[in-house]
N, CA, C and O of each residue as an XYZ file, in Angstrom:
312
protein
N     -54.201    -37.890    -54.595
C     -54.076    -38.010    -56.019
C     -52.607    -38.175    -56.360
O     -51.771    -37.446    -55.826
N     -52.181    -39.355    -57.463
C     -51.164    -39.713    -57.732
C     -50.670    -38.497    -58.749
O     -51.374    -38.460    -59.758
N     -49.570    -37.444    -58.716
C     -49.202    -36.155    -59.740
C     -49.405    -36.462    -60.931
O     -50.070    -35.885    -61.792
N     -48.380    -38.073    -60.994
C     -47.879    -38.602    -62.643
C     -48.963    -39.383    -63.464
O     -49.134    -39.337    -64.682
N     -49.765    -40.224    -62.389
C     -51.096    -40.607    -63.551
C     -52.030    -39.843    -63.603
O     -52.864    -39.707    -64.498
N     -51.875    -39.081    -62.210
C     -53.535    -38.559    -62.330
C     -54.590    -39.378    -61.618
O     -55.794    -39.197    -61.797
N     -54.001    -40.431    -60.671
C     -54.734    -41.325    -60.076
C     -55.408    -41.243    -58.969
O     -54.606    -41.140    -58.041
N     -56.799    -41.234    -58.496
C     -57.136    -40.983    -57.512
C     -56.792    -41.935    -56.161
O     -57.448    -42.977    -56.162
N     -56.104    -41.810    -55.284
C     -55.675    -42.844    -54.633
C     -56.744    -43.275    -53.536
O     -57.209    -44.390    -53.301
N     -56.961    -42.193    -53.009
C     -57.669    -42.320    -51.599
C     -58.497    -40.838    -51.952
O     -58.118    -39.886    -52.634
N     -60.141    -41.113    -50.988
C     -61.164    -39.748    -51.132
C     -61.694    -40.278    -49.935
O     -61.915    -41.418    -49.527
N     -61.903    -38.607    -49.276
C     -63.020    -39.050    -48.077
C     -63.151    -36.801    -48.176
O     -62.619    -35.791    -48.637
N     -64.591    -37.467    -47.105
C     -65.286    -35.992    -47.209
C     -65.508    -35.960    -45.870
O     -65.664    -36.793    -44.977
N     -65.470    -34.304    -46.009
C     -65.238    -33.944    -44.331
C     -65.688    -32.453    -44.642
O     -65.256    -31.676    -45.493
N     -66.639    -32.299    -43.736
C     -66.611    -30.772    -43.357
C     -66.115    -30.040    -42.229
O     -66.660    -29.260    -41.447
N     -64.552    -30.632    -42.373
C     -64.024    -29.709    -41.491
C     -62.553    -30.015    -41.421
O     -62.226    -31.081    -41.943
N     -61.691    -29.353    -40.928
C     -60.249    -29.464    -41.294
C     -59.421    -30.521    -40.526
O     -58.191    -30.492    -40.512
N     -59.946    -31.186    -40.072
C     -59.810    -32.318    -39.144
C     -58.059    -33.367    -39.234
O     -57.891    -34.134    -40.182
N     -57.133    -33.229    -38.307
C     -55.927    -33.644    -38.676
C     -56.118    -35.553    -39.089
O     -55.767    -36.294    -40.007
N     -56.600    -35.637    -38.264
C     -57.195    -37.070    -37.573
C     -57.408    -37.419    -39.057
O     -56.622    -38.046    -39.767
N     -58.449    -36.973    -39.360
C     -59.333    -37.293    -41.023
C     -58.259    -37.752    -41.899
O     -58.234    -38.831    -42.491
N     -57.288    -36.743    -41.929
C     -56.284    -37.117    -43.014
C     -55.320    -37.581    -43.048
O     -54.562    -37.648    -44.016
N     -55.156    -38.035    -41.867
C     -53.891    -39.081    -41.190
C     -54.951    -40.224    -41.790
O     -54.426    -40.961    -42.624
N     -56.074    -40.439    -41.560
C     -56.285    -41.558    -41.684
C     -56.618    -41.990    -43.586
O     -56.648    -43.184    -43.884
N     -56.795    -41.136    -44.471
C     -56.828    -41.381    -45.897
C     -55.148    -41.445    -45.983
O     -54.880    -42.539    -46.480
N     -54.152    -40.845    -45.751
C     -52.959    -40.936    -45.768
C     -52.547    -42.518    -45.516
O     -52.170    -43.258    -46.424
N     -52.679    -42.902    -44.170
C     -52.797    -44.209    -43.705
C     -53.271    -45.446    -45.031
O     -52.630    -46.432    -45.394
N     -54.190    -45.097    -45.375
C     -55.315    -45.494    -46.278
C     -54.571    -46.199    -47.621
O     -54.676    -47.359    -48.021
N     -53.700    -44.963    -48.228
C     -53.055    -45.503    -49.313
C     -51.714    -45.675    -49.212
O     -51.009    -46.071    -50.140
N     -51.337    -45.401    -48.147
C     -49.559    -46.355    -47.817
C     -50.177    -47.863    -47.820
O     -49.566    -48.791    -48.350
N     -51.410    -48.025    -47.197
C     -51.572    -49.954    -46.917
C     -51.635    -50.226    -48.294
O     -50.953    -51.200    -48.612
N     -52.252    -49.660    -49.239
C     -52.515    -50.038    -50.386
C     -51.625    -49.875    -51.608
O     -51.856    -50.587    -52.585
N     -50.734    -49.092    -51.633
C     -49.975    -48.260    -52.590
C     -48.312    -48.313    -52.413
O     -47.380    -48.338    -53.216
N     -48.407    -48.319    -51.048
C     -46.736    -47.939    -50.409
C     -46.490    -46.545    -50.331
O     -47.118    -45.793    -51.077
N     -45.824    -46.189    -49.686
C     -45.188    -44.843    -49.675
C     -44.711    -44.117    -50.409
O     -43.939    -44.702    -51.170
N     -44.783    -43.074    -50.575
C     -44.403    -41.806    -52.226
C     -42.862    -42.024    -51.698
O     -42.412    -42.668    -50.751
N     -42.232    -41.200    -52.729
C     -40.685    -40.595    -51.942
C     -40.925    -39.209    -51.704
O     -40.125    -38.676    -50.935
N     -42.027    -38.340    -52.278
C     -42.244    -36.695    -51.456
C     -44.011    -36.974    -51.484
O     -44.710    -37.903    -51.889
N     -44.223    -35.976    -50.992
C     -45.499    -36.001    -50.513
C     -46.285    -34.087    -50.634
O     -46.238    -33.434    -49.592
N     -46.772    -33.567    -51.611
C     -46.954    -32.549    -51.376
C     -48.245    -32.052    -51.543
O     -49.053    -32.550    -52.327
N     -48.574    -30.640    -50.507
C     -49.451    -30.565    -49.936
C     -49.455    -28.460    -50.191
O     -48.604    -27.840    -50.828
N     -50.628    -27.872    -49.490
C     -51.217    -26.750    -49.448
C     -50.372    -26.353    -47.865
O     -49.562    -27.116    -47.338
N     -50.677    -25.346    -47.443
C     -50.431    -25.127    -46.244
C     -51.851    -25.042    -45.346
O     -51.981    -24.237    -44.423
N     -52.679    -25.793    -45.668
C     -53.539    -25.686    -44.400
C     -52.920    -26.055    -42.984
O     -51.781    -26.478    -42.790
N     -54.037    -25.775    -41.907
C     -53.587    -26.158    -40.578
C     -53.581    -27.766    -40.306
O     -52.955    -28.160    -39.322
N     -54.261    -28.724    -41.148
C     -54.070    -30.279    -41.103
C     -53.356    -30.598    -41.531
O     -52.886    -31.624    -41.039
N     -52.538    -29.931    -42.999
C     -51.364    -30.680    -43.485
C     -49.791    -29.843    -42.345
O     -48.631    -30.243    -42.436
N     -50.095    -29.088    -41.724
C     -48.932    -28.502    -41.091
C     -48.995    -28.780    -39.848
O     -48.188    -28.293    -39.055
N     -50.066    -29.694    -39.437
C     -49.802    -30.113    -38.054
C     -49.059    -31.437    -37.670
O     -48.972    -32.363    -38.477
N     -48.605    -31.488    -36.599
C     -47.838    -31.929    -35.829
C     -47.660    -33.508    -36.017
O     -46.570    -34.063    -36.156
N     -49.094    -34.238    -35.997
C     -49.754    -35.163    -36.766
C     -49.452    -35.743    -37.396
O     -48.844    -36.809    -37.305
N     -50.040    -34.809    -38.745
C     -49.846    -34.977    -40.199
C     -48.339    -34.824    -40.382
O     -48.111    -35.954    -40.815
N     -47.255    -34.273    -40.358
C     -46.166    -34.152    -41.064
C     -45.286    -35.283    -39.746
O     -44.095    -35.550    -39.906
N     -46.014    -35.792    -38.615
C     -45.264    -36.838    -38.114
C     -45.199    -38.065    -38.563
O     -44.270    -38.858    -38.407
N     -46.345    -38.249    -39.212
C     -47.008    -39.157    -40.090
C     -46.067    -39.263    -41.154
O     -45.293    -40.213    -41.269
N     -46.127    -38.312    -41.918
C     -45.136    -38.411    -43.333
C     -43.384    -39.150    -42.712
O     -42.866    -40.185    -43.132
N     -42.826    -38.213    -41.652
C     -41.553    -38.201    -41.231
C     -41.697    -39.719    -41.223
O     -41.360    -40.444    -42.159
N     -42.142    -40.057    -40.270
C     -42.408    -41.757    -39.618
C     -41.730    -42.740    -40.819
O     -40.832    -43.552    -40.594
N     -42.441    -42.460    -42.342
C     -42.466    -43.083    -43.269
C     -41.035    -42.637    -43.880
O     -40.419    -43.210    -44.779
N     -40.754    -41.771    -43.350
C     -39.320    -41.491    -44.629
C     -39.891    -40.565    -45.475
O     -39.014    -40.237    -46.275
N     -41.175    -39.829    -45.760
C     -41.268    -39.046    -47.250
C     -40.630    -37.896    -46.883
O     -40.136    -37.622    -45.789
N     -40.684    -37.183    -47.976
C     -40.110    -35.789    -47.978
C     -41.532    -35.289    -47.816
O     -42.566    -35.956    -47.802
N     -41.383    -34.059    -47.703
C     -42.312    -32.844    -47.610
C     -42.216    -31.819    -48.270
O     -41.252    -31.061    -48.165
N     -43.240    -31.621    -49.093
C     -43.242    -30.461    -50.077
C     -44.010    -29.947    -49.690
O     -44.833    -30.705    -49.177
N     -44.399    -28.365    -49.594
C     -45.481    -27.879    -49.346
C     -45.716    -26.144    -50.370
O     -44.770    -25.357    -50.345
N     -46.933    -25.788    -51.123
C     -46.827    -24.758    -52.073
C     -46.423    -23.507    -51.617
O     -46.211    -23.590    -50.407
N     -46.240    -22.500    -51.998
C     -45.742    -21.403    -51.296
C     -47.224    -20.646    -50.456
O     -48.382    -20.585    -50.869
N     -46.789    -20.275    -49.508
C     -47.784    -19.280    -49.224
C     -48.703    -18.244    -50.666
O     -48.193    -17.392    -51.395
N     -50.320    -18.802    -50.653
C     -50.586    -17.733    -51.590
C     -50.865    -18.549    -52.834
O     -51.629    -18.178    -53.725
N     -50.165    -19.735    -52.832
C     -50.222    -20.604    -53.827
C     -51.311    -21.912    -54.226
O     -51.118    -22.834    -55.019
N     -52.576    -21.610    -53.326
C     -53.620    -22.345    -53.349
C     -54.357    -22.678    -54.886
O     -55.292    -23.474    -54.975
N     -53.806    -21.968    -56.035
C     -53.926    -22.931    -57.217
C     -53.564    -23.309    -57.765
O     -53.721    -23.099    -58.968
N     -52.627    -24.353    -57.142
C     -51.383    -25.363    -57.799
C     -52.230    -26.192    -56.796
O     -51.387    -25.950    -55.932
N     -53.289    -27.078    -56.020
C     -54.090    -27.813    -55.578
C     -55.105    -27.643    -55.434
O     -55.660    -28.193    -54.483
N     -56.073    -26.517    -56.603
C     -57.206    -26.194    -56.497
C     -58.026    -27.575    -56.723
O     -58.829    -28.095    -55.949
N     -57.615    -28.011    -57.961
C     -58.153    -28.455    -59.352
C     -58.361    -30.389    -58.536
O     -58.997    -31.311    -59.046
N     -57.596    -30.418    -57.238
C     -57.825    -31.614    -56.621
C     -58.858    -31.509    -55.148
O     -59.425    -32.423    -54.550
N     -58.833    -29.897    -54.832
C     -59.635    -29.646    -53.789
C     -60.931    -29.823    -54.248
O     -61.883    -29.655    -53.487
């Protein structure tokens, strides 16, 4: 989801925390969109893996991530 419009960029469903999964919706809307300049995220174990934040680096974004504890500042998109 885009912060400033409110835009849904990319959706996929998964029952399960899968790094893979979200490398690949990530993937998804750089082809389509281009790259953010930050990128921010929850602290699950897919957005903090190795993967996923190599993924971001690769591209140049920054990395934001909420504080520990702070899971409803990305409820409302979960």
């Amino acid at each position: 989801m885009d912060w400033h419009s409110r835009k849904v960029l990319s959706w996929r469903l998964s029952n399960t925390t899968d790094t893979g999964f979200c490398v690949g919706a990530l993937e998804e809307v750089f082809a389509r969109y281009g790259t953010p300049d930050i990128f921010n995220t929850d602290q699950g174990s897919q957005f903090t893996s190795d993967k996923f934040t190599g993924t971001l680096n690769a591209y140049g974004i920054k990395i934001s991530m909420d504080d520990k504890g702070r899971w409803v500042d990305t409820v409302f998109v979960e």
